[in-house]
RODOFI-636206 format. One record per residue (C-alpha): residue number from 1; residue in three letters; x, y, z. Coordinates in steps of 0.02 Angstrom, whole numbers, plus 32768, in hexadecimal, padded with zeros to 4 digits. Example, Ala and Ser with C-alpha at 12.3 -4.5 7.8 and 13.67 -1.06 7.14 Angstrom:
// residues 2
<1; "ALA"; <8267; 7F1F; 8186>>
<2; "SER"; <82AC; 7FCB; 8165>>
***
This chain:
// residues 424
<1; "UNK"; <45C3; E7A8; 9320>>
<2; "UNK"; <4684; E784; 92EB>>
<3; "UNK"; <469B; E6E0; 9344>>
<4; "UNK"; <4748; E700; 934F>>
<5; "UNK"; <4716; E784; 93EA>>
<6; "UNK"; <4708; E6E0; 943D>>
<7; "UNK"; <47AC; E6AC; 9438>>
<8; "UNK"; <4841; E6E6; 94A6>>
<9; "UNK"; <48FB; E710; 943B>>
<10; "UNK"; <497D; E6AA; 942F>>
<11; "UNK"; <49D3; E675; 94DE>>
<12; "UNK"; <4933; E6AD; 9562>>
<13; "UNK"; <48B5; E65C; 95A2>>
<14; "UNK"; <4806; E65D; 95FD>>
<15; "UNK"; <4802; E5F7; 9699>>
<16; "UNK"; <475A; E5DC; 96ED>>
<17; "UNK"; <46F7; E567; 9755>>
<18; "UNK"; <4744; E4D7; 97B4>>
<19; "UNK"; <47E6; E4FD; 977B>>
<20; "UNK"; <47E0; E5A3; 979B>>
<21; "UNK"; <47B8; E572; 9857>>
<22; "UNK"; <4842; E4F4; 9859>>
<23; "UNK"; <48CC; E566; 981D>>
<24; "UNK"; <4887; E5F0; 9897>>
<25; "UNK"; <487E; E55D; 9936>>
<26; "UNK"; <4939; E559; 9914>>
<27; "UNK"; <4969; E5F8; 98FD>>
<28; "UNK"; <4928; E61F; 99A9>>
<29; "UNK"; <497A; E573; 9A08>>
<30; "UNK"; <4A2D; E5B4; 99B6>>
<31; "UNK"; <4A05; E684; 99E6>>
<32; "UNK"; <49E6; E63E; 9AA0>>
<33; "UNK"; <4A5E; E5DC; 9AA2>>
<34; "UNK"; <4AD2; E689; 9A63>>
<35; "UNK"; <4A80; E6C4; 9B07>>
<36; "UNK"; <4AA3; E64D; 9B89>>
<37; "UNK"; <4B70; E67F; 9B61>>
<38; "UNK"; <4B45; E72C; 9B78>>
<39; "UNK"; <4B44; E767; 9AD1>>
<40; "UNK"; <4AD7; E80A; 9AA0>>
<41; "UNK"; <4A68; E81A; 9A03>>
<42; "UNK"; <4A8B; E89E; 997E>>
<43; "UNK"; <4A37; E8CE; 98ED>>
<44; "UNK"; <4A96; E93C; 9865>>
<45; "UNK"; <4A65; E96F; 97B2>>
<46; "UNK"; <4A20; E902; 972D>>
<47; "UNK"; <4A82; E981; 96B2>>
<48; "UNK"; <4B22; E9DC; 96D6>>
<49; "UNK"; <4BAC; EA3F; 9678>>
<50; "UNK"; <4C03; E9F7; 95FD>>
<51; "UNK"; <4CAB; EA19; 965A>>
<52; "UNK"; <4C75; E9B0; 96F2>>
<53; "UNK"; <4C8D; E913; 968F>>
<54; "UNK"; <4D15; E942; 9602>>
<55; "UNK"; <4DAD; E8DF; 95DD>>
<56; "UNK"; <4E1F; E937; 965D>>
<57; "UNK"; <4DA6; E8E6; 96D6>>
<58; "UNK"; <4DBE; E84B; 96A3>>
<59; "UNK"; <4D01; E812; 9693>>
<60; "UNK"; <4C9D; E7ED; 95FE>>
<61; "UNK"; <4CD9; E812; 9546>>
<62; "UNK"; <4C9A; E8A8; 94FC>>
<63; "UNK"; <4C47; E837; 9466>>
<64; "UNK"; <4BE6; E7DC; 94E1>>
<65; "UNK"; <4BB7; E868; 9536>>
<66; "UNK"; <4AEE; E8A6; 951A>>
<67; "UNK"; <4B0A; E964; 9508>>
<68; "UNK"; <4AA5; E9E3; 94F3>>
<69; "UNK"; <4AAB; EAB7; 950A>>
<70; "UNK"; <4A32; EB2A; 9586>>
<71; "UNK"; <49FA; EBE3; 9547>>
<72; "UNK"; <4AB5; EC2C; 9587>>
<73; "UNK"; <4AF7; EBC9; 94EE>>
<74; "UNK"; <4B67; EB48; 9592>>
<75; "UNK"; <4B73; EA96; 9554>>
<76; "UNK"; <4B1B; EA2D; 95E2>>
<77; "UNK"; <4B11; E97B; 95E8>>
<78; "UNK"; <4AB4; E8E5; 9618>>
<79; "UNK"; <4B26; E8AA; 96AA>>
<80; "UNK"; <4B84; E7F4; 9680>>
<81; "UNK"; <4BCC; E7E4; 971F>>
<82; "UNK"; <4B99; E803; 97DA>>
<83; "UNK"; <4C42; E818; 981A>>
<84; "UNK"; <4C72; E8C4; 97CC>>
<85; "UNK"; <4BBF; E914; 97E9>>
<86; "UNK"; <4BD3; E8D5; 98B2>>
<87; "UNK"; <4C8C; E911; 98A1>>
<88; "UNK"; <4C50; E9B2; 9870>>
<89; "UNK"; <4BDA; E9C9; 98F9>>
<90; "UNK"; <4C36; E99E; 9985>>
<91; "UNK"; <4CC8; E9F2; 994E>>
<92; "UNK"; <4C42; EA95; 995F>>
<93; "UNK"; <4BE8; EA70; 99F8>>
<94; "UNK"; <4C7C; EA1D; 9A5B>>
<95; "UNK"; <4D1C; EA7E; 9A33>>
<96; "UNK"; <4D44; EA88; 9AD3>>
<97; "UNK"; <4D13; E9EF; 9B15>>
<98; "UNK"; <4DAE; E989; 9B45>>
<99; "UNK"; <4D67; E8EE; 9B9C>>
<100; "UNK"; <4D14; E864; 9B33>>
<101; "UNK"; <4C81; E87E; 9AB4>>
<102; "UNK"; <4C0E; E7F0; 9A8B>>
<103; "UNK"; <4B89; E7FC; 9A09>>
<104; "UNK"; <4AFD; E798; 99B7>>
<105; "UNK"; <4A8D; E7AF; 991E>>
<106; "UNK"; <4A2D; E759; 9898>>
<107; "UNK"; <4A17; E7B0; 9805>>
<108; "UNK"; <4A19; E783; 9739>>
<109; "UNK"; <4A9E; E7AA; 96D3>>
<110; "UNK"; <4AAF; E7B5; 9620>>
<111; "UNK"; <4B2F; E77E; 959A>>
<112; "UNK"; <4B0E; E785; 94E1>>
<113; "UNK"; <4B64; E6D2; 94B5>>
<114; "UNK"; <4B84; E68C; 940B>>
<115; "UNK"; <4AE7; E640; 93CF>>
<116; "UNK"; <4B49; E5AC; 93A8>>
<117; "UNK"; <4B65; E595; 9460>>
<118; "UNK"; <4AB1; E55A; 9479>>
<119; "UNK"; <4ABE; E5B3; 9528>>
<120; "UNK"; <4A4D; E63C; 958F>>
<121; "UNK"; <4A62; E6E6; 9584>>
<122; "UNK"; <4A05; E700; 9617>>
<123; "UNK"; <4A34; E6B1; 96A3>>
<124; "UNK"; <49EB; E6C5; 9776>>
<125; "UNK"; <4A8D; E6BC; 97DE>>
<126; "UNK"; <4AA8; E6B3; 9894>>
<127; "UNK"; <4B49; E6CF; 98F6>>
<128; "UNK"; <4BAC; E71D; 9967>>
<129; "UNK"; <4C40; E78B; 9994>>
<130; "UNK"; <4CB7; E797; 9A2B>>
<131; "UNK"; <4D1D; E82A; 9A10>>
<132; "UNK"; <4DB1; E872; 9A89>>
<133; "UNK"; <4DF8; E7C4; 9AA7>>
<134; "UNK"; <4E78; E777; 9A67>>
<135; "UNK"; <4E8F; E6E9; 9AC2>>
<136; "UNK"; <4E97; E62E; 9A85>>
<137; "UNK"; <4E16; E616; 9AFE>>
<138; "UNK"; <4D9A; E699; 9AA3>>
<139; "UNK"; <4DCF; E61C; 9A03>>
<140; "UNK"; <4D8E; E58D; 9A6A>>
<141; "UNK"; <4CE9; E5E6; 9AAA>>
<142; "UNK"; <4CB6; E608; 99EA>>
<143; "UNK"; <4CC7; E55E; 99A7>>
<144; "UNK"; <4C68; E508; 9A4B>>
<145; "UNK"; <4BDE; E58B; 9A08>>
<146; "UNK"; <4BE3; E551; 9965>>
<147; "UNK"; <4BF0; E49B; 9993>>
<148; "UNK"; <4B63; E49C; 9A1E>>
<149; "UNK"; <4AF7; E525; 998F>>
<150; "UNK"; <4AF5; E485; 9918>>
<151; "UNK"; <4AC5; E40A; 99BF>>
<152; "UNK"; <4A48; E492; 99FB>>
<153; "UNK"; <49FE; E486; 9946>>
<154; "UNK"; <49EC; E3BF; 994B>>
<155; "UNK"; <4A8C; E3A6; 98E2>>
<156; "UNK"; <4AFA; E309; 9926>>
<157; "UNK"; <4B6D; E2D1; 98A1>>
<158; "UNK"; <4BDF; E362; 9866>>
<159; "UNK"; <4C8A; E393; 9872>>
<160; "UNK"; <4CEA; E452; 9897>>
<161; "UNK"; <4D7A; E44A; 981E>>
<162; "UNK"; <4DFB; E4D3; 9870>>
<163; "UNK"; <4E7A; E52B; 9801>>
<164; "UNK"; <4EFA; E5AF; 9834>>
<165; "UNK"; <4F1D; E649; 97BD>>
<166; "UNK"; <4FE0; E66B; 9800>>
<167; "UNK"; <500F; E5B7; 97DF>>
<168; "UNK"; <5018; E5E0; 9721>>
<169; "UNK"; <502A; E695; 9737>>
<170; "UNK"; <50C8; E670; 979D>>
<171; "UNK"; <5103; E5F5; 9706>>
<172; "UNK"; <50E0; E677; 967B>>
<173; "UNK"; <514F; E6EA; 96D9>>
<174; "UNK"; <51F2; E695; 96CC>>
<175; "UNK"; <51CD; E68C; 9602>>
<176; "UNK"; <51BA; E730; 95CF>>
<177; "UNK"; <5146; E722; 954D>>
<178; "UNK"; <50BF; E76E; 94FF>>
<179; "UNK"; <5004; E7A9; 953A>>
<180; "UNK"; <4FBC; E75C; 9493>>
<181; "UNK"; <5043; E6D2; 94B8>>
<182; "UNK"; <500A; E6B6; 955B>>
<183; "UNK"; <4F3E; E6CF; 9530>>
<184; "UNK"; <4F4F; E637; 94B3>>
<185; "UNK"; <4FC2; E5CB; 9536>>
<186; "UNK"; <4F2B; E5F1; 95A9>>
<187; "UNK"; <4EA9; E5BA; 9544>>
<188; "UNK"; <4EFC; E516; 9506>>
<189; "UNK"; <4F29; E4B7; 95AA>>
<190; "UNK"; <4E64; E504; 95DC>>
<191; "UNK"; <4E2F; E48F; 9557>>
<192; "UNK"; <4EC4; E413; 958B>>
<193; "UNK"; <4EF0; E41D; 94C8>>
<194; "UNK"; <4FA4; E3C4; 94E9>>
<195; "UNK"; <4FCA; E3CC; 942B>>
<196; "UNK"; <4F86; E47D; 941D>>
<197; "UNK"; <5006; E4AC; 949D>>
<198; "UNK"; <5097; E452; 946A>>
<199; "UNK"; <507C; E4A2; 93BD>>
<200; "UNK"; <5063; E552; 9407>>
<201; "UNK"; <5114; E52D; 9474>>
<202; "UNK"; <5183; E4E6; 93E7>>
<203; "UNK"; <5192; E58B; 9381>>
<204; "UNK"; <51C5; E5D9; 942B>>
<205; "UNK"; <5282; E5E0; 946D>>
<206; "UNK"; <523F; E59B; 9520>>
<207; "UNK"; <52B1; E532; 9588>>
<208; "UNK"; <5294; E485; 957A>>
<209; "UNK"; <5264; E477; 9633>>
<210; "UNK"; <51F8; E4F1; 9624>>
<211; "UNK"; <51A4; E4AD; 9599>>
<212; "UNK"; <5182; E409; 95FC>>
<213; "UNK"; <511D; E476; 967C>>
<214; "UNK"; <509E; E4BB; 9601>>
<215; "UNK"; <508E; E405; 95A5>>
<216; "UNK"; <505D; E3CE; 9662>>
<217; "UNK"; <4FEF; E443; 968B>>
<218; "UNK"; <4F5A; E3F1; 963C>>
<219; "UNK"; <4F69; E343; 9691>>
<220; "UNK"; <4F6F; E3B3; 9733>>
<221; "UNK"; <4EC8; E371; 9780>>
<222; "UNK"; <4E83; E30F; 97FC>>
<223; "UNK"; <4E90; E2F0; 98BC>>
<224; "UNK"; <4EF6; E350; 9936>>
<225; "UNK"; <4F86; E2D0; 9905>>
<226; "UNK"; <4F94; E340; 9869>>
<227; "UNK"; <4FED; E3D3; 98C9>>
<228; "UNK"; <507E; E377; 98F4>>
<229; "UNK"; <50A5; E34F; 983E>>
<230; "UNK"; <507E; E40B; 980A>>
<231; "UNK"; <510B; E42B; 989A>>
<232; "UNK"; <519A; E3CF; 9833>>
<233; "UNK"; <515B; E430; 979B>>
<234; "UNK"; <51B2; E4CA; 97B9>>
<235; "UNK"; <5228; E522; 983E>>
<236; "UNK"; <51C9; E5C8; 9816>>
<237; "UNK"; <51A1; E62B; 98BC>>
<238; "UNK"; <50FF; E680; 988D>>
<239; "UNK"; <50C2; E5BD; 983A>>
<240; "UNK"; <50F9; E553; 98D2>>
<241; "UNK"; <50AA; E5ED; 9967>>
<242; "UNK"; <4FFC; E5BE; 98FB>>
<243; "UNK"; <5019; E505; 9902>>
<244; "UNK"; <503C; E512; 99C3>>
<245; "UNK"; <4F8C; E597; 99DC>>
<246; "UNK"; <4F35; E50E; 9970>>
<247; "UNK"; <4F6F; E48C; 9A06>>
<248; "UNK"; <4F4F; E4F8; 9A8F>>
<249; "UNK"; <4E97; E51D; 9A49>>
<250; "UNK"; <4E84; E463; 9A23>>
<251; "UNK"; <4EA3; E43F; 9ADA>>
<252; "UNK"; <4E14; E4C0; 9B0F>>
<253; "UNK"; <4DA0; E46A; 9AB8>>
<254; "UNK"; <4DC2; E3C0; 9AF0>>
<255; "UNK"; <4DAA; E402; 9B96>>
<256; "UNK"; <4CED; E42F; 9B5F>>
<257; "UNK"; <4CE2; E374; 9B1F>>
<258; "UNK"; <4CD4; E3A9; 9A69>>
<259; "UNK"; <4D69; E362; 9A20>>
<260; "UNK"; <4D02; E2F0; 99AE>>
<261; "UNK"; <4CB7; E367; 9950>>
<262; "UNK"; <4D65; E3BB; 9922>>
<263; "UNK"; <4DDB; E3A0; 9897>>
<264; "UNK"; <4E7E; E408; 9848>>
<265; "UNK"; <4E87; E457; 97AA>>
<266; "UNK"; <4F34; E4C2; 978C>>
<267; "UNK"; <4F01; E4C8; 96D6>>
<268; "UNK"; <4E63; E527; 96F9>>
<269; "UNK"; <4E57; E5D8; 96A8>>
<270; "UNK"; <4DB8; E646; 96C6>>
<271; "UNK"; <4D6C; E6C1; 963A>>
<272; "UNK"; <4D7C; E73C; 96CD>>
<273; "UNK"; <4E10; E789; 96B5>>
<274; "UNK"; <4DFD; E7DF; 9765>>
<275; "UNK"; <4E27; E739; 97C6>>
<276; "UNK"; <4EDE; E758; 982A>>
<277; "UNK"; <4ECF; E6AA; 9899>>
<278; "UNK"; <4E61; E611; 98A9>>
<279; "UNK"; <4DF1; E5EF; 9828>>
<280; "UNK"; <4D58; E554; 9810>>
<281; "UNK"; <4CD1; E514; 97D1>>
<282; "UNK"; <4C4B; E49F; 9821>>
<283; "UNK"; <4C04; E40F; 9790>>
<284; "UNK"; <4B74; E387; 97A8>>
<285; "UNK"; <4B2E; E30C; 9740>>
<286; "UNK"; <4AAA; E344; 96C3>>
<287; "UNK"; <4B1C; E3FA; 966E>>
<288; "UNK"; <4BB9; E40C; 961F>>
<289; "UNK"; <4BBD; E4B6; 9676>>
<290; "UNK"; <4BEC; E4D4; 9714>>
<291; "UNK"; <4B74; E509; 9789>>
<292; "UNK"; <4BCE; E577; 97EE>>
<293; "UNK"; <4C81; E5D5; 97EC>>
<294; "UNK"; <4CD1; E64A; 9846>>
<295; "UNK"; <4D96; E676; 988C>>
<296; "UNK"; <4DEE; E711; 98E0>>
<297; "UNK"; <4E01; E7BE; 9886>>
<298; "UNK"; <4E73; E815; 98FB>>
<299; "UNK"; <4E92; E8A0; 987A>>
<300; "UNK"; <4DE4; E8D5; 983A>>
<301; "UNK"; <4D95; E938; 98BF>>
<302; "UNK"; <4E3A; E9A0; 98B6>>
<303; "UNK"; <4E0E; E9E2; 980E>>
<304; "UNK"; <4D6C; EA1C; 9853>>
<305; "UNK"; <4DE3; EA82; 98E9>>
<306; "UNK"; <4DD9; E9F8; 995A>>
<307; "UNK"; <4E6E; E9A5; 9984>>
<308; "UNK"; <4E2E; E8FA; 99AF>>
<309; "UNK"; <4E34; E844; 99AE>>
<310; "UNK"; <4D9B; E7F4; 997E>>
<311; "UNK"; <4D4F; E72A; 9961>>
<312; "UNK"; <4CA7; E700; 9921>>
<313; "UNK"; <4C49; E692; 98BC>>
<314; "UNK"; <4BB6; E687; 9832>>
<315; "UNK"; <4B35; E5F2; 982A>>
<316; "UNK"; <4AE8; E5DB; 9782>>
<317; "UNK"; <4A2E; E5BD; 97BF>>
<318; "UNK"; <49DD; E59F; 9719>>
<319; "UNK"; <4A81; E521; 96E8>>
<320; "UNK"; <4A56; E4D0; 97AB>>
<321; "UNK"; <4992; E4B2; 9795>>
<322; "UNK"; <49C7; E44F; 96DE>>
<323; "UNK"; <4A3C; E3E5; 9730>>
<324; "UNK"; <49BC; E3B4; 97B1>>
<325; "UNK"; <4930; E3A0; 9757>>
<326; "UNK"; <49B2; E32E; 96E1>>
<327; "UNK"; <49CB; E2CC; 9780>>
<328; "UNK"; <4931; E2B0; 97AA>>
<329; "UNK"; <4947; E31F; 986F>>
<330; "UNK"; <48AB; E34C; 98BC>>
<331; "UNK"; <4883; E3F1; 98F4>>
<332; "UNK"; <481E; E40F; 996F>>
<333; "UNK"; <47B8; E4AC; 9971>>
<334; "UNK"; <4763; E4C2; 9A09>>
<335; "UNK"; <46CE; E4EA; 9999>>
<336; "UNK"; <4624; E4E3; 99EC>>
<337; "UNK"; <458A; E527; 999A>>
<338; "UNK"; <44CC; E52C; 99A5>>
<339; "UNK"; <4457; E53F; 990B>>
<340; "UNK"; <43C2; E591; 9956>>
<341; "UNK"; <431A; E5A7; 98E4>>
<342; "UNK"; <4285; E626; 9921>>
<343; "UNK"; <41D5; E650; 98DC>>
<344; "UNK"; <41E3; E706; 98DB>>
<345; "UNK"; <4159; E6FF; 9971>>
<346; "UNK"; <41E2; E696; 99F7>>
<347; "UNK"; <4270; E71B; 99C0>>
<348; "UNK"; <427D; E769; 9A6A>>
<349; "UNK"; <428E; E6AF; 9AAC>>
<350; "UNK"; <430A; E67B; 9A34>>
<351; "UNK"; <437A; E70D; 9A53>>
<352; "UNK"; <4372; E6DE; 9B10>>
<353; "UNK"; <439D; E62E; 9ADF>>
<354; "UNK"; <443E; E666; 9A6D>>
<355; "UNK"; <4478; E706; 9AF1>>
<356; "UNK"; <446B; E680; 9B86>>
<357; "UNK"; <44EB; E614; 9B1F>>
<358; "UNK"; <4552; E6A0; 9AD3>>
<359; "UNK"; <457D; E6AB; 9B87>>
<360; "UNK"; <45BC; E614; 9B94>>
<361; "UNK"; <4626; E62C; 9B00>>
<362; "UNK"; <45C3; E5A8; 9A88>>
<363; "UNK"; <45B6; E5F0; 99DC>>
<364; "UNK"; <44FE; E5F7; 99B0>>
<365; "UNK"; <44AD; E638; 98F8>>
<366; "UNK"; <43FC; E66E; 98F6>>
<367; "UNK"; <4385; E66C; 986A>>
<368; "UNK"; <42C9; E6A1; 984A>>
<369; "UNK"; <4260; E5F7; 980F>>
<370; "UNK"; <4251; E5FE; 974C>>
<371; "UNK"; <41CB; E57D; 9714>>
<372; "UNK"; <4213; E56A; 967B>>
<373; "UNK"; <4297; E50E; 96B3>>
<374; "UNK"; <4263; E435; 9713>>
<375; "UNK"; <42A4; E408; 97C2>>
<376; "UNK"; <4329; E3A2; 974D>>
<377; "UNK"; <436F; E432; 96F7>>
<378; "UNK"; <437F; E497; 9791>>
<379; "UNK"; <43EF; E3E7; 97D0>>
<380; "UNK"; <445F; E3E3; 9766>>
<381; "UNK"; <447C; E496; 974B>>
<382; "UNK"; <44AF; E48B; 97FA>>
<383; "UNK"; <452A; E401; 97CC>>
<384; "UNK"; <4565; E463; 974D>>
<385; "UNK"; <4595; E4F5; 97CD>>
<386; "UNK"; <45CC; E473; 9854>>
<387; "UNK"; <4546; E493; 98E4>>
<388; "UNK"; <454A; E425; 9971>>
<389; "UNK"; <4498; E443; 9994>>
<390; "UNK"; <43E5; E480; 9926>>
<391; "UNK"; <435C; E4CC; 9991>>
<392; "UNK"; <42B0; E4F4; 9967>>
<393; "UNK"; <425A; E599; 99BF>>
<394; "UNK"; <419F; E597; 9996>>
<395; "UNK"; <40F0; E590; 99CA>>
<396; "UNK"; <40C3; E4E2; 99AB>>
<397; "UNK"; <4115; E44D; 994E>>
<398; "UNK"; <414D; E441; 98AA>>
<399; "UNK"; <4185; E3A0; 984A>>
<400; "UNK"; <4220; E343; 988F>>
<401; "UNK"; <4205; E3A3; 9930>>
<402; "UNK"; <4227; E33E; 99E0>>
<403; "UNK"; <4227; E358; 9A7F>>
<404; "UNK"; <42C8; E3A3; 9ACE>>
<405; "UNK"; <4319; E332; 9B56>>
<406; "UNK"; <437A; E397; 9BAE>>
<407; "UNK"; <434C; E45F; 9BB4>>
<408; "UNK"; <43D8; E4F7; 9BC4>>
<409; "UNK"; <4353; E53D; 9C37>>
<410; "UNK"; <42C5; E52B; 9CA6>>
<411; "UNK"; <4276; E5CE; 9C54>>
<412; "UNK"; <4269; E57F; 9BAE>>
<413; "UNK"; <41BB; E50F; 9B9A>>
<414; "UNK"; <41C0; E453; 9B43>>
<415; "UNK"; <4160; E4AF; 9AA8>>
<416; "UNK"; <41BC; E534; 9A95>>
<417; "UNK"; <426F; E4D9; 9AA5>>
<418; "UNK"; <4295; E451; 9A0E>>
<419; "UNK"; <4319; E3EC; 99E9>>
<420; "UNK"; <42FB; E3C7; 9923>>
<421; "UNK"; <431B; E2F5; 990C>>
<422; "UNK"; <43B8; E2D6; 98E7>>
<423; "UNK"; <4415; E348; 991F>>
<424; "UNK"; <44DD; E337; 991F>>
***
């Protein structure tokens, strides 16, 4: 056999056992806690048409894209992206629908990055949608989710860096100049390249003042102290209305008691080119990435025949479970489960045994007595597959056998009930 059948390609990757249980414990402490704000699971596509996610969306780039075509010769793709696929459907389902929509979902995505970028193509994300508000206060509601996702998880040292899309949208305005111009500007103060942008701004005929404003961009980050400077920046109407939504949502969140976890970042772009407000990203210890973004995209659904404002955000499971396993957080599992072996004579008994604690929701494996294997190697294959418990169903002893202290139930008889010695 070609041992490279054994292998997964570049970017995936199998994930089993305990850590498959951990990431899954997780998942379903954030998707109740989606719940318990009244949001509503959805489930769309795992492939969609190309057009869903093309660059007049906004979304993914069409290199990065995974594409593929289906028997009608239509270019499908692996989706990248929740939002548009969710934008899709609800702009289907709920056209007419004019009071708020909140969704949930976990799903993977997939996005064929650079090799050099050493990062997943597959990724399991949660998150969640509140569409038909526009309100600062909807702003608010989807970072406390995000924040109090990360606490659900286990997560206590990270920070929500905010970012507002019309602060430098408002600034590019007044300048006039180019898309590619204004793509490059972007992507410097992103990086907080101060040279790169002072370089990129000399060859341009920009007033001096205005100049200044770009070069400050960058050092635009920290605590809420950081608005007030941004508001001496500029005198630009659109800029200053994001600066004083940025305050108002800061002050919603302070009310919740989650002001620590919350910084500014007005140099913060997003490779979502769909983003028309706030924008941020949650970091911890232990990844470089950020383990969860999100921001409003008032003008997306509309291109779908919706005309709505929408918020949401994306948590990066996979990029989540590093950083805590990098930190060293324990995650409980709620994992409880019963190794049961039978002679093939004590079946019926055994499968009494293992219904009556089904029942009771304990996990419990059965399997038929093979001789070829000691009382030792049936141990610590039941390490290996983390049981709590190994019992023995049989007509009379075997080696290692003791007696049972405590019995499940009065119909089972001292003989035909074992605990094997040492037991975990």
């Amino acid at each position: 056999m070609d041992k490279r059948l054994l292998h997964t390609p570049e970017g995936v990757r199998d994930i089993y056992d305990e850590e498959c249980r951990k990431k899954l414990a997780v998942e379903n402490k954030i998707r109740h806690l989606f719940h318990t704000y009244g949001y509503h699971d959805i489930q769309t596509p795992t492939f969609e048409f190309f057009d869903i996610f093309n660059k007049e969306r906004g979304s993914v780039a069409s290199k990065n894209l995974y594409k593929f075509f289906d028997r009608e010769g239509n270019t499908l793709v692996l989706r990248p992206d929740m939002t548009p696929s969710i934008a899709r459907a609800a702009s289907k389902f709920y056209m007419d629908e004019l009071m708020p929509i909140r969704f949930c979902y976990n799903g993977n995505t997939f996005i064929n990055h650079s090799e050099l970028q050493g990062k997943l193509k597959e990724i399991t994300q949660l998150g969640t949608e509140l569409l038909g508000d526009d309100s600062v206060e909807a702003d608010a509601e989807m970072i406390a989710l995000a924040v109090n996702a990360l606490l659900e998880a286990g997560v206590k040292e990270f920070q929500v860096e905010i970012g507002e899309v019309d602060f430098f949208k408002g600034i590019v305005e007044e300048t006039g100049m180019s898309s590619e111009v204004e793509a490059e500007l972007h992507h410097l103060i992103e990086i907080k390249n101060y040279f790169g942008i002072e370089e990129l701004l000399a060859a341009s005929a920009l007033d001096p003042e205005l100049k200044e404003v770009f070069l400050s961009l960058p050092g635009l980050f920290g605590s809420v102290e950081i608005l007030d400077k941004a508001k001496c920046l500029t005198s630009n109407e659109k800029a200053l209305n994001a600066i004083e939504r940025l305050e108002e949502l800061y002050g919603f969140l302070a009310k919740q008691g989650l002001e620590k976890y919350i910084s500014f970042d007005l140099g913060m772009v997003s490779m979502y080119h769909y983003y028309t407000g706030i924008i941020f990203r949650a970091y911890t210890y232990g990844t470089g990435d950020a383990v969860a973004t999100g921001g409003r995209y008032d003008k997306l659904l509309a291109q779908f025949g919706k005309d709505s404002p929408a918020v949401g955000f994306g948590l990066n499971l996979d990029q989540l479970m590093i950083a805590m396993s990098r930190q060293k957080l324990p995650v409980l599992t709620n994992h409880n489960e019963i190794f049961v072996i039978y002679e093939r004579s004590c079946y019926d008994r055994a499968l009494e045994f293992a219904q009556f604690l089904r029942k009771k929701g304990i996990f419990v494996q059965m399997n038929v007595h093979n001789t070829a294997y000691s009382t030792n190697d049936y141990l610590l294959y039941a390490k290996r597959v983390n049981a709590d418990e190994l019992y023995y169903f049989g007509p009379a002893s075997v080696d290692g056998i003791i007696e049972v202290a405590e019995f499940m139930s009065e119909t089972w008889t001292r003989n035909e009930l074992s605990v094997l010695k040492g037991a975990f």
